[in-house]
C-alpha positions in Angstrom: 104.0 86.5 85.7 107.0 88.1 83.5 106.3 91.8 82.8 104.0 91.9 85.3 104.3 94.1 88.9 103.4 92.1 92.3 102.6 94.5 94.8 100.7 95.0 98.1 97.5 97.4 97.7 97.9 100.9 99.0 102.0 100.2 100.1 103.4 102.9 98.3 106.0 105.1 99.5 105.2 107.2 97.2 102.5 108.1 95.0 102.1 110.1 91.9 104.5 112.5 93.7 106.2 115.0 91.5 109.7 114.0 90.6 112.0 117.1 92.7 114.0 118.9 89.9 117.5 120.0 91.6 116.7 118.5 94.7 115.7 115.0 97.2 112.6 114.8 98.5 111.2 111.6 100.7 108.3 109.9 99.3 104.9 111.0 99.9 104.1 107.7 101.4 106.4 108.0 104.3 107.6 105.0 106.4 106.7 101.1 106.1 107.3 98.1 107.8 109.1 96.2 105.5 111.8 94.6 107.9 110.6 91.2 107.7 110.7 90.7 103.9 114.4 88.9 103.9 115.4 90.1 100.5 111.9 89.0 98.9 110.7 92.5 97.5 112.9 95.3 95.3 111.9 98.6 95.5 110.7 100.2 92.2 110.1 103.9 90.7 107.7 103.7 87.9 106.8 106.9 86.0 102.9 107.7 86.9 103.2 110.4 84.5 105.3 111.0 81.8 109.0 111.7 83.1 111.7 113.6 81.7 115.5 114.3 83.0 117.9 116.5 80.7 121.2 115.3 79.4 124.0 114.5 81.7 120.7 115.0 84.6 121.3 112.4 87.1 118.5 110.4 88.9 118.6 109.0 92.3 116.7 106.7 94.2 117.5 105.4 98.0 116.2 104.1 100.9 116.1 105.4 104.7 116.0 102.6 107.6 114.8 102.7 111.5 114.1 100.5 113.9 111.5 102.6 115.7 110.3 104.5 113.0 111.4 108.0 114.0 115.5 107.7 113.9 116.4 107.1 110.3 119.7 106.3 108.5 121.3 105.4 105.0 120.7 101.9 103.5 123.9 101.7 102.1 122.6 100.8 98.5 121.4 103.6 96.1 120.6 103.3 92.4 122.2 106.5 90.4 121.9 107.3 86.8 123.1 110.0 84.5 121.5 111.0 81.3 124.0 110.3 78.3 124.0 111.4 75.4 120.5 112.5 74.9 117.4 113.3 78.1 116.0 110.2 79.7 112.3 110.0 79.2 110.0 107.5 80.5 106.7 106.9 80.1 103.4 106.5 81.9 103.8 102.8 83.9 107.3 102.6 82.8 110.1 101.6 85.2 112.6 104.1 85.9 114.7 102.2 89.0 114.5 99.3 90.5 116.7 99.3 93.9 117.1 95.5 95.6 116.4 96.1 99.8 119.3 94.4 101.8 117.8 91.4 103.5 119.4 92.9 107.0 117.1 96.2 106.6 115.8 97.8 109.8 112.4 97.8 110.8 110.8 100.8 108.8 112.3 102.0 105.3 111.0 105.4 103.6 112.1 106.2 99.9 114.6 109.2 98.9 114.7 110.1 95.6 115.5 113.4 93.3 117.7 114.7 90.7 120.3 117.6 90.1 118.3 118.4 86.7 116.9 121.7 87.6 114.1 121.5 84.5 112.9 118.1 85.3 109.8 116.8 85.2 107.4 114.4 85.7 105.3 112.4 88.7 107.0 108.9 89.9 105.1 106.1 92.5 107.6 104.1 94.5 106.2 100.6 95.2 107.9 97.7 96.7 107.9 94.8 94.0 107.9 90.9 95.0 109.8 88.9 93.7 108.8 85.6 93.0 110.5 82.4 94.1 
């Protein structure tokens, strides 16, 4: 089980979706039901290809909520990381974020993610992960 992702087939929201250099972008998987899972899942970036952001580049990930899926606003937790000391690279199937969904989460979430690296690059799937209990 350890090392090992639990996920629904075909929930991503996002798929091999270029990482945006300088910029957010939501996921290419747009909105999912996801209200209902009371703290049971994280939501995870993992690199589908090979990902690179430059020194003192940060990377974001967060998550949008709704209650009618058309109305979104902030979940007020966001994983942030800044590149120190040397580039982050990750490759192919690694895990780049991992971002725990609040247990009060609205209805519908979609994911937000970027950077304020202008040269990086890279394609990143965002996938809710179960946890197990």
């Amino acid at each position: 089980m350890y090392k090992n992702q639990l996920t629904v087939y075909g929930e991503h929201l996002a798929k091999a979706q270029v990482l945006p250099a300088n910029a957010a972008a939501e996921g290419n998987g747009g909105s999912r039901k996801a209200g209902s899972m009371l703290g049971a899942a994280e939501v995870v970036m993992v690199a589908a290809s090979a990902v690179t952001v430059a020194e003192n580049g940060t990377l974001t990930l967060a998550l949008q909520e709704s209650a009618d899926d058309s109305a979104f606003a902030e979940v007020p937790v966001i994983f942030r990381k800044t590149a120190s000391g040397a580039a982050m690279t990750f490759a192919a199937g690694e895990v780049m974020a991992r971002l725990p969904m609040p247990s009060d989460t609205a209805k519908y979430v979609k994911a937000v993610f970027g950077t304020d690296d202008a040269a990086a690059t890279g394609t990143v799937n965002v996938i809710f992960e179960y946890l197990p209990r």
